[in-house]
C-alpha positions in Angstrom: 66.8 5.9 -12.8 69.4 7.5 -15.5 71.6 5.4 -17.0 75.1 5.5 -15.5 73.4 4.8 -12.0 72.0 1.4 -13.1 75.7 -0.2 -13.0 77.0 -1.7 -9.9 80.7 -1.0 -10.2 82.1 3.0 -9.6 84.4 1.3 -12.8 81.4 0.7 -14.8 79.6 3.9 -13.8 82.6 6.0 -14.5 83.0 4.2 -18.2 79.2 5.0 -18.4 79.3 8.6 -17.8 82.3 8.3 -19.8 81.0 7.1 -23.0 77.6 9.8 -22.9 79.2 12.5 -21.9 82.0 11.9 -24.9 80.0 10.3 -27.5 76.5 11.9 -29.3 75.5 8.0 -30.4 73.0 7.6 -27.3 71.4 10.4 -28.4 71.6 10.1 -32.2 70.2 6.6 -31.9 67.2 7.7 -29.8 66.2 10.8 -32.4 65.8 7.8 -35.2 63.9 5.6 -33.0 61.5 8.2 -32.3 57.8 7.0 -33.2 59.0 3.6 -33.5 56.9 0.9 -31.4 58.4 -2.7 -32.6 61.3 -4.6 -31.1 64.7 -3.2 -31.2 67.4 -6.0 -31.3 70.9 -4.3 -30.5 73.3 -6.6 -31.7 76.8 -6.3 -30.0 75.1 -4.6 -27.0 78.1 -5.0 -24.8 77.2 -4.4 -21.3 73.6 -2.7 -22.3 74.5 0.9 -22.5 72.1 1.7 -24.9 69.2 -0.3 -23.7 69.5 1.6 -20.3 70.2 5.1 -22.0 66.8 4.3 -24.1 64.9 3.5 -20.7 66.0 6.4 -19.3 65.2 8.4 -22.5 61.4 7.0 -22.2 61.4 4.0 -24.7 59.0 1.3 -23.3 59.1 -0.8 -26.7 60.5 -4.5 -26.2 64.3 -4.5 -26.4 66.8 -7.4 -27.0 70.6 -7.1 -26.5 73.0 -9.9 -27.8 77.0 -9.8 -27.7 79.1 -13.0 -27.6 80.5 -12.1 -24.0 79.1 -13.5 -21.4 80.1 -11.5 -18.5 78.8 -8.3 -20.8 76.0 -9.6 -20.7 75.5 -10.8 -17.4 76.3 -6.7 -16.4 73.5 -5.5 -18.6 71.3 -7.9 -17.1 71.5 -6.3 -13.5 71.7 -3.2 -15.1 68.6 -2.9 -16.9 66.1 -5.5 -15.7 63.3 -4.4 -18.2 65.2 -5.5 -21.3 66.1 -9.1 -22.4 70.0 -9.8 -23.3 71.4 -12.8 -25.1 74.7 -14.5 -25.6 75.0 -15.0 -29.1 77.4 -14.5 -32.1 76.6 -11.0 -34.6 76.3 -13.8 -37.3 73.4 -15.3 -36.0 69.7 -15.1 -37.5 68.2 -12.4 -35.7 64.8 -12.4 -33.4 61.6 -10.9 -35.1 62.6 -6.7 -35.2 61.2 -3.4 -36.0 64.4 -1.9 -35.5 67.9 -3.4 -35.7 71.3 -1.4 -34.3 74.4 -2.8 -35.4 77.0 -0.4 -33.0 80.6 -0.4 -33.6 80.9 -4.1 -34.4 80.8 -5.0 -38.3 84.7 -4.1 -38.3 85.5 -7.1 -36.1 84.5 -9.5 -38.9 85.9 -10.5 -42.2 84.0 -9.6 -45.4 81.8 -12.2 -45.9 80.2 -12.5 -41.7 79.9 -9.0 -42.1 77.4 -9.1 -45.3 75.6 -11.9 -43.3 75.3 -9.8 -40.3 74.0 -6.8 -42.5 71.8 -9.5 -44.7 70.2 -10.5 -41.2 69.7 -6.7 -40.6 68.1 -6.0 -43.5 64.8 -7.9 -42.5 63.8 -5.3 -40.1 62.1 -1.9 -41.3 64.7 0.1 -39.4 68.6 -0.2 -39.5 71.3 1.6 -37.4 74.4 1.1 -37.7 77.6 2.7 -36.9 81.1 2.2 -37.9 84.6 3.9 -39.2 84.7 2.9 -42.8 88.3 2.0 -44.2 88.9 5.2 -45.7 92.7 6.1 -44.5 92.2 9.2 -43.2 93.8 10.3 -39.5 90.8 9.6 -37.4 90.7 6.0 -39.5 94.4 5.2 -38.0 93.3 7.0 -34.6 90.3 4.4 -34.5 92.6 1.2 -35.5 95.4 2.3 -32.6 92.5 2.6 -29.6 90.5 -0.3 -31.3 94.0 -2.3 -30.8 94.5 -1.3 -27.6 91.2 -2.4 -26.6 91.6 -6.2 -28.1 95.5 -5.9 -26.1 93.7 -5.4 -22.5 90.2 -7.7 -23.6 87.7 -5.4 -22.9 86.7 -6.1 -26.8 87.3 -9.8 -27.3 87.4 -9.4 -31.2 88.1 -12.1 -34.1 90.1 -9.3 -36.3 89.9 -5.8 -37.4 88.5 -5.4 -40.9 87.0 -1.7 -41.8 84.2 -2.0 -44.3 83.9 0.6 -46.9 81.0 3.1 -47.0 79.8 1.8 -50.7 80.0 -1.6 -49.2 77.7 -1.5 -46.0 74.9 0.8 -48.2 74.7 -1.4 -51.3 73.3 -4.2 -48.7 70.5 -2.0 -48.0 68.9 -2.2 -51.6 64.9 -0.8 -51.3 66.0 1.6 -48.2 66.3 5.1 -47.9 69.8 6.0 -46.4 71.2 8.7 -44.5 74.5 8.6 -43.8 76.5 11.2 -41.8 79.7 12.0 -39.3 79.2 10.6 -36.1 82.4 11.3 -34.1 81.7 14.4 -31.4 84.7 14.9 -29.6 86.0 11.7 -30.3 89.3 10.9 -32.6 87.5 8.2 -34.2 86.5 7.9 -37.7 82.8 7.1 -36.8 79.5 7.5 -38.8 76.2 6.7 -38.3 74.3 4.7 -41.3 70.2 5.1 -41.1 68.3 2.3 -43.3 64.7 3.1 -43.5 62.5 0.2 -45.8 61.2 2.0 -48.5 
């Protein structure tokens, strides 16, 4: 079954399509977890995009999905049955992990929950993690208007909005390799993808 058809709504099949058609994350994320057989824990999975997208892509490895929202997560649970997703905060200890993907959520967090969340990361051998560092440029302030627009109609049910800096999110990754590199496609949004391998 591919990915968008796994979603029970034509709303959340259409936001599906939406988001892979628009955004070369699904994608980007699968190419690093390639040869990787441990558990991936996606923290902030949402409504399980990317455990379904991995399923479709072939993954078989355990995954675990955890986002505070509780009707998210109910949605990724008839979605993708083969998967295990959680209600839990970001700032929680994390499961046991190979692999960790921290996807468009450290921003929602002040400074300190989000060196936590990247401390609990940093257990795993594998990070992901994508965000729009605080940098002032146009796709910055694009990013800040649609990420407001999203807390206004509460499809994101966010503390705050607080950008991290680059320097910031790869000094917490001391004895890792990093990679760091655009990862906005056709998107507005100031977006890059961090890759944290353990040394």
């Amino acid at each position: 079954m591919n990915a968008t058809a796994r979603y029970e709504t034509a709303f959340l099949r259409g936001y599906a399509r939406s988001k892979l058609a628009t955004d070369p994350l699904y994608g980007a994320v699968a190419e690093q977890l390639q040869g990787t057989a441990g558990t991936i824990v996606d923290v902030g999975c949402g409504i399980g995009l990317m455990a379904a997208y991995l399923r479709a892509a072939g993954f078989t490895q355990p995954i675990i999905g955890r986002d505070h929202d509780a009707a998210k997560i109910a949605q990724a649970r008839r979605a993708v049955t083969t998967a295990t997703f959680e209600v839990a905060d970001a700032r929680d200890p994390l499961p046991e992990a190979s692999s960790v993907l921290i996807l468009d959520v450290l921003h929602y967090f002040n400074d300190d929950d989000q060196q936590r969340i990247l401390a609990n990361a940093a257990r795993a051998d594998l990070v992901i993690i994508r965000d729009a560092p605080g940098d002032g440029s146009w796709r910055h302030r694009s990013t800040v208007v649609a990420e407001r627009f999203a807390r206004r109609v509460r499809w994101m049910k966010a503390e705050l909005l607080n950008f991290p800096a680059r320097e910031r999110i790869v000094a917490a990754f001391d004895g890792f390799t990093s990679d760091v590199k655009p990862m906005w496609g056709s998107t507005p949004f100031n977006n890059y993808l961090f890759v944290f391998r353990r040394e």
